[in-house]
Structures are given as C-alpha cells and as structure tokens.
N, C-alpha and C positions, 0 to 999 in steps of 0.2 A: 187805465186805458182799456176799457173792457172790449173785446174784442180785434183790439187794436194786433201790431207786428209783433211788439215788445212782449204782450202777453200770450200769444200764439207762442214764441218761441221759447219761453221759460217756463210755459207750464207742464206740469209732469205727462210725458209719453208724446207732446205736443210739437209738429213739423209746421213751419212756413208751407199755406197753400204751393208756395212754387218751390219750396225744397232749396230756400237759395241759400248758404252759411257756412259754417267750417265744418269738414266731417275728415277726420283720421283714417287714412287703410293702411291692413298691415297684413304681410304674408313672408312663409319663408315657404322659399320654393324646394326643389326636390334636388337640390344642390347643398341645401340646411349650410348654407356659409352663413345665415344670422340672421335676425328678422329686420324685414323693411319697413318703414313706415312713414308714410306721405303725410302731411298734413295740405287739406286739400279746401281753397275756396271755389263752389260753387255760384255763377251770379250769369243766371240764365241758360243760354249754350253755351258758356265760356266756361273753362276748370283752369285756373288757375292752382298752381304748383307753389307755395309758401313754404318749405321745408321737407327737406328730405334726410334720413340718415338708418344707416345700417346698424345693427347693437348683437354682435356676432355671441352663438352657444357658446357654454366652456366646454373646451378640446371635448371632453368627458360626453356629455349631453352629446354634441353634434356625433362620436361615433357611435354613438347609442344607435342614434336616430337614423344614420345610414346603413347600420349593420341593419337595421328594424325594416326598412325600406325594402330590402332585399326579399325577394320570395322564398328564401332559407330561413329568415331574420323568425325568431321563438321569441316571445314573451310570458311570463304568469300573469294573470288574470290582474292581482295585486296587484303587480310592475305598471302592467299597463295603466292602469287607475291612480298611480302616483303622479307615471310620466304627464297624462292629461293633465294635473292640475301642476306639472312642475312646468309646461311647457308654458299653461294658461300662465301661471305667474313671470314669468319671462316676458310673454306678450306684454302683460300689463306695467312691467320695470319701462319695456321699451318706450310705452306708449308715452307713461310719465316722463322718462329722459327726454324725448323728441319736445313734447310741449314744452319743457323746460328750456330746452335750448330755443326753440320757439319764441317766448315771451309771451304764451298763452296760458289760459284757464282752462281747467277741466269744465268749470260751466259753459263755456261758449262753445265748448263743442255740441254739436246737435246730436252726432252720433259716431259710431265708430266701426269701423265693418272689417272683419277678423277671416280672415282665409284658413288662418292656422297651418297647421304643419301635415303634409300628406304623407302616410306611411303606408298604404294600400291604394290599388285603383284598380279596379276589375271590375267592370263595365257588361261582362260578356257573361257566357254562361247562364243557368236556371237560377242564379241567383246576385242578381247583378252587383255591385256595392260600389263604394269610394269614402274612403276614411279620413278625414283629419281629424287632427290634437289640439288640443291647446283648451284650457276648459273654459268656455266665452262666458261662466256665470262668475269665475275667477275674476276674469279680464273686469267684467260690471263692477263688481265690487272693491276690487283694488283701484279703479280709474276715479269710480263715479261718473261713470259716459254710458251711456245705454248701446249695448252692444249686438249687430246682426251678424250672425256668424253662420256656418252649416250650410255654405253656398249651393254645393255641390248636388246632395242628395237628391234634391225634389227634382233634378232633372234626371236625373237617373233612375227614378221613381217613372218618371214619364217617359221612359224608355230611350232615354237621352246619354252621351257618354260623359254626360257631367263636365266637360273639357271639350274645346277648352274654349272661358266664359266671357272675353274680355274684345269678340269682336264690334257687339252692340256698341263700346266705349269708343274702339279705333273708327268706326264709322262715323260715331261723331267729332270727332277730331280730325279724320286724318283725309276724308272721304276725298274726291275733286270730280266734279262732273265734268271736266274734260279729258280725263286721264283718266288709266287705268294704277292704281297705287295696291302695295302691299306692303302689310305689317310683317315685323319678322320680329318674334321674339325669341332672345338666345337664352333660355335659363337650362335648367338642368336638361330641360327637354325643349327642343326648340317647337314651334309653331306659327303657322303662316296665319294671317287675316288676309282675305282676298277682297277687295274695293275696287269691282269695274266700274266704268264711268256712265253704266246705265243704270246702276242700283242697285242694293243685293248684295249683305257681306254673305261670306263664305269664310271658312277656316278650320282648319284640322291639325293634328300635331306631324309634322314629319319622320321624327324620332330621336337619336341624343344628341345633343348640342353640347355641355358643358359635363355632363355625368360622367361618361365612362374618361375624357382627358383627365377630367380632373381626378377621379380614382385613381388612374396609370399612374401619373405624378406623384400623388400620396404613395404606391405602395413601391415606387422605386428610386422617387428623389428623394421625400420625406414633406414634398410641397404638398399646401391643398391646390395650389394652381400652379399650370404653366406659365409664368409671367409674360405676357403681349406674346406666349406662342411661340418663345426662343427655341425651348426644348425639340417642338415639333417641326420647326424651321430647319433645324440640325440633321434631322435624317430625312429617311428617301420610302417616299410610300410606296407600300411592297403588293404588286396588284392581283397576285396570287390572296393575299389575305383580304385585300379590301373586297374583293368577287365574292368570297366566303362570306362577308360581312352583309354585302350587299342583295344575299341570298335569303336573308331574314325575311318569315311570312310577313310579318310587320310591312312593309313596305310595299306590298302588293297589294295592301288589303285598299278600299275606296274610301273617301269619304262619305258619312264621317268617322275619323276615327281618334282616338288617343292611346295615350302609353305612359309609361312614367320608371321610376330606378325601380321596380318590382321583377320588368323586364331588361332592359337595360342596363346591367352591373358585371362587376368584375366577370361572376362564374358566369355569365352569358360568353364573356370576350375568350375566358381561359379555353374555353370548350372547344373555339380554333385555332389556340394555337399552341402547336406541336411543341412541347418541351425544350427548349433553347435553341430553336431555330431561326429566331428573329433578335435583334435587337431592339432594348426598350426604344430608345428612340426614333426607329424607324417605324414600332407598335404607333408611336403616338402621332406619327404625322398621316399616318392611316387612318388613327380613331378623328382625325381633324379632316382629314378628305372625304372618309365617310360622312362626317356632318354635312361639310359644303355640299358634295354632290348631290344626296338627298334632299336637301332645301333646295338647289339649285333646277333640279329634277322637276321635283313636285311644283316649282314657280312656273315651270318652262310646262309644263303638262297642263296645268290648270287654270293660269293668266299670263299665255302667251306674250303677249299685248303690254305687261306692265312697262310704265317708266318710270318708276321710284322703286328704292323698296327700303324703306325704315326701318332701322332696326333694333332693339333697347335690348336691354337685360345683361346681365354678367357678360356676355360672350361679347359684347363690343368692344370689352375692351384687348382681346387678345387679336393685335394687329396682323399676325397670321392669319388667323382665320379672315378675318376681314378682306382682307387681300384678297382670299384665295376665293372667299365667296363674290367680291367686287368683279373680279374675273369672269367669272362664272353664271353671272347672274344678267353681264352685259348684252343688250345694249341697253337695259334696265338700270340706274343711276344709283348705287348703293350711299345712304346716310344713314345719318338716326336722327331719334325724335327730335334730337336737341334743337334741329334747325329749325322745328315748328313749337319750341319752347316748352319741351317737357321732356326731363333729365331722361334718359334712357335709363338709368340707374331705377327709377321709379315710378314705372309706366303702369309694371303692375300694382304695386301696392296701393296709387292712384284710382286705379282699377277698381278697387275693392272698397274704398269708399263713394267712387260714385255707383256702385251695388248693393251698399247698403242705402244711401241716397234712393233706388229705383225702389226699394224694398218696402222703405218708409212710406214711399207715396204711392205702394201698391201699383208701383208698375213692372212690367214683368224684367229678368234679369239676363236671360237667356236668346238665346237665335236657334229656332229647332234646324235653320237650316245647315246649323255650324254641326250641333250636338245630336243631330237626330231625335230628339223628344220629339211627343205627339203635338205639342203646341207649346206655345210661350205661356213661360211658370213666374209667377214673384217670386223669389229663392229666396231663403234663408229663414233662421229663425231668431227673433228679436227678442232679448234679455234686458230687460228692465234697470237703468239705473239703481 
C-alpha cells in the first residue's frame, strides 16, 4: 500500500498527516510521588483517555529526588549522570507496565512524550535554565517507542518561563464560548489556565499546592500525605503565620510567572517559624489555607467572571482542601475534569503526549501568552526508536 495510512504509520520516523493514533505521556511532577502515565487516543479534536496508572520511586530514589529539588539539594557530577539514566530507566519500566496492563504494543504506539523529572527551575536571572531527568535515549531504547522529551527548554530559550505548558491542551478541551472556565491544577505546585469566553488562554503557577503539606506530613506524621486533609482539618489556621506566608515576593510578582520545590520547601517554611511556637497541625491547616487562598486570590484577580473551575492533579483528592477552595472560589462551581471525561489523576501526563503529538507534526507546543517567550516554539527533542 504504497503511500497509503498503514505505511505512513509504520514506517521509520513516520507520523499520520493528521497525527491521529496512540501516543503514551508520562511525567512526575514536583511532588516525585511516582510517574504517571497516560496512554492516550488521538482521532481529530477528540483525546481520548485509555489508560492511566501511577508506578511510584522506591522510598530511596524519591528522597534523593526531593532532597535534590531543594535549592540546598548538592550533587557529584557522577551522581547526577547515574540518577539521569536511573530515573530514564524507571520511565521506561513504567511505560512497559502501563502498555501491559493496557493490552497493547510497543509498535502501535506512534510516539511517546517524556516530561521527566524536574530538579531545577530558574527561569530568571543572566542565565535562565529548567532542568529535567530521566535519560529519554534510555526511555527509546528500553521501550522501542520513539521518544520527545526536553519540553521545557526551547521556551526558556525564548525567553519564556518554560511553565507552565499545558494551557494550549486545556483550551482544547475544556474551552466554552459562553462562559468564562478555568483549569486548576493541584500537583506539587498548583497552576491556574485562564479560558474566557472570548478567547485567549492565559495561565501561571500561583505557588504550592501539595509540596510543602505534604513535606509537614512526612517530617511529623511519617505520611507522604495528609489523607483527604484529615490532619489539616484538625487544627486552626494561625493568621499571624499565614500573613508571614503570604508575604512571599512570589505572589506579587505578575504574570507570567512560575516556581517549583527549589522555592517552596521545608527551609522556606522553617524560616517563619519561631521554634515551638506553633503546633504541627495548626502548621498544616495553614500551609492548606495558604494554597486556597492564593489560587482563590489570583482567580478572583484575573477571571473575575469564571463559572467553573476544573480541577485535576494529586490535590483533588484531599477533601479539605477541596472544601475550602469550593468555598472560596464561589460563585464560581468548583469540579474536576472527570465530569468532562478525563481522570483528573491524568490530565497532565495526558498532556505531554498530546506535546509530543504537536511536536511531531511541527506544531508549536507552547502559549507565549502563558510563558512569556517571544513566540510560539515546537518544543522538544525527538529520540529515535
């Protein structure tokens, strides 16, 4: 069938003119609770959701990786050049578990688009950067899936905050011309997509969503989470500390902007507060009001107007929060994606195969209006089966 679908889509390096087939995303967010990965049908404007599942670090690996996160966090050169290929191999354990449990082929995927693990994000300064792990020539080879990974850089490159990259996505899903809608993703760091009903996404990171709770937890329960927010429920947000909190330049800076656990982590939180003055669980229903408000803040500043706001990521499912941001967020109608049929669990990972998707067919992957680049970039770089 020379020139036909069949041989377009099997031949080496070779994408369907319309990009329409199965492509895998996978990321772990800045929370390192374990890599996601979607397995994803494209078939026109429609993205269909076929699989989704988590495949968590061992304990060992994810504190590596959060200690590493931290702007304290030291490496050797060596070290670091191990971690990339141990992470890269991880990804690709994942990738094979997920198709397995799938009942798919590594031939039928088209492609595979790799977020990887972010340990730096410094956007600012004379010398701008954003770092992820995970070695995507690993991931090629172990999968056999031809792999776009390195999202980040080339917007950063272009003067862009590299972050955050996944409003283009929401816009096509989630868009409504008669309303004003906003995305709310809760992962380690939360981030708003802004979808007024004249056109035009927008989006920035607000600041932490699940990071510093879930730290508090780890170094006083022995949890990686607060479960649905019990812990934080339990005590009484202390507003001497939250005004301290909420004093962070972060917050005042404009769009666009992002951040990530480089900023965001323990020694940030230690540093206000006074030596046994507070109790941990009044600390944590603070570090949970601080989320709300700020998200709730930067909605009410920037899409007044909204009436939805969607929400995915790890933080859905801490009914606390939920609560408190549903509250907060009113007369605006707080859900998640699930009700427009895409697991909030896997919004982003999603994400990041329909970016490799844009990548392939050389379209661009970015919104300079989100990231500040000088213009719309195809992102990534593609590693050969």
């Amino acid at each position: 069938m020379p020139g036909g679908r069949e041989a377009q889509t099997n031949a080496p390096g070779s994408l369907p003119d319309d990009g329409d087939g199965l492509f895998l995303g996978m990321i772990s967010g800045t929370s390192a609770d374990g890599i996601d990965v979607a397995l994803v049908r494209f078939e026109g404007e429609t993205t269909l959701l076929l699989h989704g599942a988590t495949y968590p670090y061992p304990t060992e690996l994810r504190t590596l990786i959060l200690d590493l996160s931290q702007a304290s966090g030291q490496i050797k050169l060596d070290d670091f050049a191990a971690l990339d290929q141990r992470i890269g191999t991880h990804f690709a354990e994942a990738a094979l578990s997920s198709l397995a449990a799938a009942g798919v082929t590594a031939e039928s995927v088209l492609a595979l688009g790799s977020h990887g693990q972010t340990l730096r994000h410094r956007p600012h300064g004379p010398h701008p950067f954003t770092l992820q792990v995970g070695d995507a020539s690993v991931i090629a080879e172990r999968t056999g899936i031809r792999v776009v990974a390195d999202f980040r850089r080339r917007d950063v490159a272009a003067g862009g905050q590299g972050a955050p990259l996944l409003p283009a996505l929401h816009a096509a899903l989630f868009a409504d011309a008669d309303s004003d809608v906003a995305v709310l993703n809760l992962g380690g760091i939360a981030n708003l997509t802004l979808l007024p009903r004249a056109g035009g996404a927008t989006g920035f990171d607000t600041g932490p969503a699940n990071c510093l709770l879930d730290a508090w937890s780890m170094r006083h329960r022995g949890t990686a989470h607060d479960e649905g927010g019990t812990w934080a429920a339990s005590g009484t947000v202390a507003p001497a500390l939250l005004e301290s909190m909420l004093a962070e330049s972060f917050f005042a800076l404009p769009a666009p902007r992002s951040t990530g656990r480089d900023r965001f982590h323990l020694g940030w939180l230690d540093r206000l507060l006074p030596a046994g003055k507070f109790d941990p669980a009044d600390v944590q229903a603070t570090l949970l009001e601080l989320t709300a408000r700020t998200i709730a803040e930067a909605l009410k500043s920037e899409l007044p107007d909204a009436a939805r706001v969607l929400a995915c990521g790890g933080g859905v499912h801490n009914a606390a929060l939920m609560r408190r941001l549903s509250t907060l967020v009113s007369p605006a109608a707080l859900t998640t994606t699930d009700a427009y049929g895409l697991d909030p669990d896997f919004v982003e990972a999603a994400g990041f195969a329909w970016l490799a998707r844009q990548t392939l067919l050389g379209r661009p992957g970015n919104v300079p209006a989100v990231t500040g680049a000088r213009g719309a970039r195809v992102l990534g770089a593609i590693h050969a089966a």
